[in-house]
N, C-alpha and C positions, 0 to 999 in steps of 0.2 A: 591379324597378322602375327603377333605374340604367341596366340593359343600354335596358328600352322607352324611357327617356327617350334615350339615348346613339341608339338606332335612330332616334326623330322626328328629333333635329337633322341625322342622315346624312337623311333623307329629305327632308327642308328644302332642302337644298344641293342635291337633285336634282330638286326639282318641275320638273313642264312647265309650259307655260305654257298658258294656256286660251285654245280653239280658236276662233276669230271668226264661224266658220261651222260646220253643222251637227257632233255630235261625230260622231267615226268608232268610238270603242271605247267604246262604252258597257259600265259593269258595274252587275249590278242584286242587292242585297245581300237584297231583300224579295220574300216569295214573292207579294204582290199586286203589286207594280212589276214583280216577272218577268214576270206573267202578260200585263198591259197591253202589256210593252215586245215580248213575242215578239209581238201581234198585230200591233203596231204600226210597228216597225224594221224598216229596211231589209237585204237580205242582207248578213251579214257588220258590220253594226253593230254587234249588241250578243254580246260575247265573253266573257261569263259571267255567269251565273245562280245564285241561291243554292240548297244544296242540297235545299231543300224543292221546288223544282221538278220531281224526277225524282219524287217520293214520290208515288204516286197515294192513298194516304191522305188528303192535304194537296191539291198539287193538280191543279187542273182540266185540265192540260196538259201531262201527263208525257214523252207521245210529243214535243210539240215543242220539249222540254229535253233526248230523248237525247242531240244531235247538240251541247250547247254544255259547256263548261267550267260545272266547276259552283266556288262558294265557301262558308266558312263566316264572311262576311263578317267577319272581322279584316284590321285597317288595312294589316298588313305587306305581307300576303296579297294586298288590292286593291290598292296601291301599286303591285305588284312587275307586275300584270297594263298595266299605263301607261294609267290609262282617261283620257279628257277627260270622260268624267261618268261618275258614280255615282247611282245611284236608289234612294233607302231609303224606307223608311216611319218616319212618327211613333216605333213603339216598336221599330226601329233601336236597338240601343246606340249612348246619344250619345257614350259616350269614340270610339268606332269613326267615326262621323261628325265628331265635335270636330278628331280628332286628322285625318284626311285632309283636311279644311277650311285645319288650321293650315300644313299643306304644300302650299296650293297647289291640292289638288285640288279641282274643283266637284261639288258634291253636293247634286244634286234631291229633297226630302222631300214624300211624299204624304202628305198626311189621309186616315185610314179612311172609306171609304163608308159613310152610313149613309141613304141614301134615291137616288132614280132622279136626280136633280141633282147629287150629289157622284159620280156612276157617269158622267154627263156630264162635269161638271166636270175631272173625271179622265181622261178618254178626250184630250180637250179639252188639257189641259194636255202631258200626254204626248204626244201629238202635235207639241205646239209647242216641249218641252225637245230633241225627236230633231228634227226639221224638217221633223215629217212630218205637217202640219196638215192636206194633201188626203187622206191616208187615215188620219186622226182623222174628219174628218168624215164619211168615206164609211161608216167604224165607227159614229157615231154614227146615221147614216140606217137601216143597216141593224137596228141596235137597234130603233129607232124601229118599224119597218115589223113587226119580231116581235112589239113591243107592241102595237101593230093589232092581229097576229091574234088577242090573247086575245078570247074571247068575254067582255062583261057579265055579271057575273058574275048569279045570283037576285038577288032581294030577297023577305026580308030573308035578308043570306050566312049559309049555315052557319057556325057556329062552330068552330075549330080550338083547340089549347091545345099549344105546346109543352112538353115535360116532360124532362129532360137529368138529370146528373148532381146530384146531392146536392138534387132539385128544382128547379134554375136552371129560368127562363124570360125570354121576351123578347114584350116588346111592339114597338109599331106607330113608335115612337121608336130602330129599330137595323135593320140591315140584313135581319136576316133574319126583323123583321118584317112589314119592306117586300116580302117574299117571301110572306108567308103573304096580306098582303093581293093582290101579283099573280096567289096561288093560289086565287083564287074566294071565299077565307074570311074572317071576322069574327074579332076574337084577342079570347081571353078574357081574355088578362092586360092588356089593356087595360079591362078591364073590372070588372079588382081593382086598379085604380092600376098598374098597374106595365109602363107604358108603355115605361119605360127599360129595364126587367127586373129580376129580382130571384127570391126564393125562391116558389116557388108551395107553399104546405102541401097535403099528398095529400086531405086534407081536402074542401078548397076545391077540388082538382081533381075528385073524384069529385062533391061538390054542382056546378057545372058543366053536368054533363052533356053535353061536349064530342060535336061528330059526326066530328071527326078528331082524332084524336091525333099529333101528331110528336113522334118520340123520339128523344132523343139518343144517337148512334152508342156502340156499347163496342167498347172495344179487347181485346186480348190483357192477359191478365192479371187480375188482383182490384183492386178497388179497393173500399173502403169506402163511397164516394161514390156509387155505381152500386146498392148492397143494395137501396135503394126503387123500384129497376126491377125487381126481384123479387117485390116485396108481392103476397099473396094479391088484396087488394082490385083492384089494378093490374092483373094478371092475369083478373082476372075482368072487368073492364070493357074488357081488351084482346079478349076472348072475344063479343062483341059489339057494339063502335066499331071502326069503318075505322083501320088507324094507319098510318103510314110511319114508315120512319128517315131521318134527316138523311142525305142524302151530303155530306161534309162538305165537300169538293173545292167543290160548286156552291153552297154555303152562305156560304165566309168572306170571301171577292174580290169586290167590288164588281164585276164585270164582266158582259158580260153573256152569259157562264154561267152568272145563277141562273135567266135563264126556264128553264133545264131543271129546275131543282129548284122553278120555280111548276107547271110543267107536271105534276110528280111529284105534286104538293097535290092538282090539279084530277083528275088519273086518277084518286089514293085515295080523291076524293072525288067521284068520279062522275058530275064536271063536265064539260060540254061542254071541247074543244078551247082 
């Protein structure tokens, strides 16, 4: 604690001073702020990205993180890189934002997207912290122009349900319920309250009668949390309902990489384009 405190006040004595115009070394410590900023920076702008960027587990843009510096956003760590901005997100460790703030550095915080306005909002903003509001906008258009092509969806939409780990679900109140509705379908958990999401009981998922199921991704390894994607019942109504798995990549980032994962909904569910 002594040594980190003794390091800020050395850090203090060496801050820069913040750029008047657009910055030139951007570092982005949040795997959705990477995502936004690689579409959106200029060459040679933004000079490293957090390590979840290369992870194609995680996400949506691995190939265009090989080529940057990557971090595990610690303050020493981004300090040492001289950026004139920093891009974090909300759940950023705040000592790690705190402490680069108290030396000087500027550090841009995004709110997580939770519907097609804060995916704007965001494009929007980002654009305007790099200086690069004419190709925010032209991002935005092209958004716009892909959500055109969904087709209207039926009436009344098929119903979808998603089912994840230990029962999580998400309604129409979170981003990736906002996918499920891009994806042609009606959420059922909106239709048990739990808009905001919550535990859905297998129960209530089998009375349902879901005509897609999305299931939440498994990784490597055991987890206790996961056993109820193995239930006989679950299994057996997998054996007859259309289902997909989340790709998690197009699921967490407000960008607009989830039309591919509405697109995903609409194929498993045998929707038009």
């Amino acid at each position: 604690m002594v040594i980190r405190w003794l390091l800020a006040g050395w850090l203090a004595c060496l801050a820069l001073p913040v750029a008047a115009d657009a910055p030139r070394r951007v570092v982005s410590v949040n795997l959705c702020t990477d995502q936004l900023a690689m579409m959106l920076a200029a060459p040679g702008q933004l000079v490293s990205v957090s390590y979840l960027a290369r992870d194609p587990a995680s996400s949506a843009m691995p190939e265009a993180a090989a080529g940057l510096p990557l971090n595990h956003g610690l303050a020493e760590e981004i300090f040492l890189l001289r950026p004139d901005l920093v891009l974090a997100g909300t759940w950023t460790t705040p000592a790690t934002v705190d402490l680069l703030r108290r030396v000087g550095v500027p550090v841009a915080v995004f709110q997580p997207e939770d519907d097609l306005a804060g995916i704007r909002a965001n494009i929007r903003r980002m654009g305007e912290v790099l200086g690069r509001e004419a190709e925010a906008e032209a991002l935005i258009a092209r958004f716009e122009a892909d959500l055109a092509r969904l087709d209207d969806a039926p009436a009344p939409r098929p119903r979808a349900a998603i089912y994840a780990a230990n029962g999580y679900t998400l309604g129409s109140d979170s981003l990736a319920g906002q996918i499920v509705i891009l994806g042609g379908h009606a959420n059922i958990a909106d239709e048990l309250g739990l808009a905001g999401g919550g535990t859905l009981p297998l129960e209530s998922l089998l009375l349902s009668q879901p005509d897609l199921l999305i299931l939440g991704r498994r990784y490597p390894g055991h987890s206790r949390g996961e056993d109820m994607m193995d239930h006989p019942a679950l299994r057996s109504v997998m054996r007859d309902t259309p289902f997909v798995v989340m790709s998690d990549p197009d699921w967490v980032c407000g960008t607009p990489r989830i039309l591919r994962a509405a697109q995903s909904l609409r194929t498993a569910g045998g929707l038009a384009p």
